[in-house]
Residue, then its C-alpha position, 0 to 999 in steps of 0.5 A: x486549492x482548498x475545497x471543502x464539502x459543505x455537509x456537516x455531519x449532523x450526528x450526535x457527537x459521541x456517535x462522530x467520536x466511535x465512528x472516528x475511532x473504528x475509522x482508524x482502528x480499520x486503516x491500522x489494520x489496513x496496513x499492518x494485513x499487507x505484511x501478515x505471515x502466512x504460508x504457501x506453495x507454488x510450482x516450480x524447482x527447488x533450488x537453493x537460494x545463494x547468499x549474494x551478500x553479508x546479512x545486516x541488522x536494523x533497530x528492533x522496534x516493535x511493528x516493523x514496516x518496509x518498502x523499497x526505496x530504488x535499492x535502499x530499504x525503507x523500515x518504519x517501526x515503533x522506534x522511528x525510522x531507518x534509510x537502508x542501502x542493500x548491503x545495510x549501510x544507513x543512509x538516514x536514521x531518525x529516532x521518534x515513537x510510532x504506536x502504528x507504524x507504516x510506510x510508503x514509497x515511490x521514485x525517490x521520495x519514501x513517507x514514514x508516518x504513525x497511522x492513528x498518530x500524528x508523527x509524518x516524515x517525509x524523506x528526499x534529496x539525501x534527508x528527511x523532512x518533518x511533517x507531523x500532523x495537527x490530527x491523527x493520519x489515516x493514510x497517507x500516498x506518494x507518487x513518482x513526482x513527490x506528490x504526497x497526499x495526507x488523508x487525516x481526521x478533521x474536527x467537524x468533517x469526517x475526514x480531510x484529505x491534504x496534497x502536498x508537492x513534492x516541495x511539501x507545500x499543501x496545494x490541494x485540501x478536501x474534506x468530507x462531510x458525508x463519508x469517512x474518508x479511508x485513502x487517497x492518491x494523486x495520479x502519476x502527473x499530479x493532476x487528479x485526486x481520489x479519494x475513497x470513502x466509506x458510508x453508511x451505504x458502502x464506498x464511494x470514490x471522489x475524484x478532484x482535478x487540483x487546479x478546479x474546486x469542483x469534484x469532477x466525478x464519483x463512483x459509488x461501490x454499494x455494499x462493499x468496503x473499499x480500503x485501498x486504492x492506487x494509480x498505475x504508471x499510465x494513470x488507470x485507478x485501482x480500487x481494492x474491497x473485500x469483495x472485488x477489484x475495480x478499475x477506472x480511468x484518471x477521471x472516474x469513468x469505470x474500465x473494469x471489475x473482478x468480483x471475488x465471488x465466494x472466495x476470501x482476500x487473502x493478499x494483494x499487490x497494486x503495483x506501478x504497471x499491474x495488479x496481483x490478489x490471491x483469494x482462498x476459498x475458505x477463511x482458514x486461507x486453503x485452496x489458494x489461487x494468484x490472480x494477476x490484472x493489467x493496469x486497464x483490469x484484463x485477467x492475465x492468469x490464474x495459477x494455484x497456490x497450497x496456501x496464502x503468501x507472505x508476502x507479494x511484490x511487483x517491480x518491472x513487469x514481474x511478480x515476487x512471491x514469498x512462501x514459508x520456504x520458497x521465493x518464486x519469480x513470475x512475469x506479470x501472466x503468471x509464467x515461472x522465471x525462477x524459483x528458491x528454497x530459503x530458510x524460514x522466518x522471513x517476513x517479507x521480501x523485495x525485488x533489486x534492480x540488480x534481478x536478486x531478492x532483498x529477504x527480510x525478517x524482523x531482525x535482520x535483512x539478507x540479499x539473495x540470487x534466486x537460481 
């Protein structure tokens, strides 16, 4: 099903082409800010992290993105990509150049692709599937079905946004022509689209049903700069600026806000079943706080942290957390499981099936068990 809007941007064509530019400069930096290194602390003991297995290496390109994949650890970089069990046996590897690199994973598929490139990977069934773009990719989102959505640059519109099943056939094409768009997703029973766009005016949200041509619904967010949106397991949208958190149905009907306030984004989680922000009250990142959300946009809990987290990672109803020398463990409220010293220098880190913690640095990854 392929619709399209019908406004044609009627801007000058050098002001089309900045403005294209910016777009794409503000998702690299959109996806390179959720792995930035910082530092924090949080409550709790001081135990030892114990090595659960031997650390394994992986190819030394430049920009190194990762997410989990089940259990197998998907690494995007500036050399291609990689396909990792937990104990570093590859399970797929690709060799190809990204200037940006990023990756997303979901259930069983993962998408390695070059934001502001063309380069897309999709990986599934045991291999990987190649679906490099005719126009540089903005973002790009998979659901739990395979479901992928391929949010691009569109000659004439301000952005089009393709859904592909999870055969890699396209079903479903928007695109914009009066904002740009910034990030898509389909929601968990690949039934809706939302689109995120920013305009002259702040962000707007569309929202599709992919067996209709009509847009179903759109919220507007006046003066804020949304950058980053996602379904829930049980179909609520998130939708994340620099000012608030906001939480709608599958259809576009708003649920909730949490405004910032005066604080700063530091870092975020959107996760399958809830949300996590940690906020800071000055720019330099001190006087931190963690904020946790369930999927409908209720406040769970509040706790503080000295400083801004690595890195933040929900799986199963918990949240990780990675600080300079500490990996923390907490239930969605925010209440303490365990909790870590580790070495420094780990960029990131990812919760197992098996309860323990994949660290990772830029040149290798190690298992761990927190005690």
């Amino acid at each position: 099903m392929v619709r399209e809007n019908n406004t044609k941007r009627k801007t000058h064509a050098m002001t089309s082409i900045i403005a294209s530019i910016l777009v794409v400069a503000l998702a690299v930096l959109v996806f390179l800010y959720h792995d930035k290194l910082a530092s924090a602390d949080v409550p709790g003991g001081n135990a030892q992290a114990a090595s659960a297995g031997e650390p394994f290496t992986y190819e030394n390109g430049s920009k190194q993105m990762f997410a989990l994949m089940g259990d197998n650890l998907a690494i995007a970089s500036s050399t291609g990509l990689q396909l990792l069990d937990n104990s570093g046996n590859t399970v797929s590897r690709q060799v190809f150049t990204m200037t940006n690199p990023a990756v997303c994973s979901s259930g069983n598929y993962s998408a390695f692709y070059d934001v502001g490139g063309k380069s897309l990977r999709v990986f599934r069934d045991k291999d990987y599937v190649q679906m490099d773009q005719d126009n540089a990719i903005i973002s790009v989102s998979l659901n739990s079905s395979g479901f992928l959505a391929v949010n691009e640059q569109a000659s004439g519109y301000k952005g089009c946004v393709t859904v592909y099943d999870a055969k890699q056939q396209a079903v479903y094409a928007w695109s914009s022509g009066s904002g740009y768009t910034i990030d898509a997703d389909v929601s968990p029973d690949s039934s809706t689209l939302a689109v995120l766009c920013v305009e002259s005016s702040g962000s707007v949200i569309h929202f599709f049903r992919l067996d209709s041509e009509k847009e179903i619904g759109s919220v507007q967010l006046k003066d804020e700069l949304g950058f980053r949106l996602r379904y829930s397991s049980d179909g609520r949208l998130c939708v994340l600026s620099e000012k608030a958190l906001h939480f709608y149905s599958q259809d576009g009907k708003s649920i909730s806000d949490y405004s910032f306030g005066e604080n700063y984004l530091a870092n975020y989680e959107l996760g399958d079943d809830f949300c996590a922000v940690a906020v800071s009250k000055y720019v330099s990142g001190s006087n931190v706080s963690l904020i946790s959300f369930s999927s409908e946009g209720k406040v769970l809990a509040t706790i503080p942290l000295s400083d801004e987290p690595v890195s933040l990672f929900s799986r199963r109803q918990q949240l990780l957390v990675l600080d300079s020398a500490n990996i923390s463990l907490y239930s969605r409220a925010l209440e303490p499981v365990r909790r870590s010293q580790v070495a420094p220098g780990f960029v990131s880190a990812a919760l197992l099936s098996n309860g323990n913690v994949l660290l990772l640095s830029t040149r290798y990854g190690e298992e761990y068990k927190i005690r």
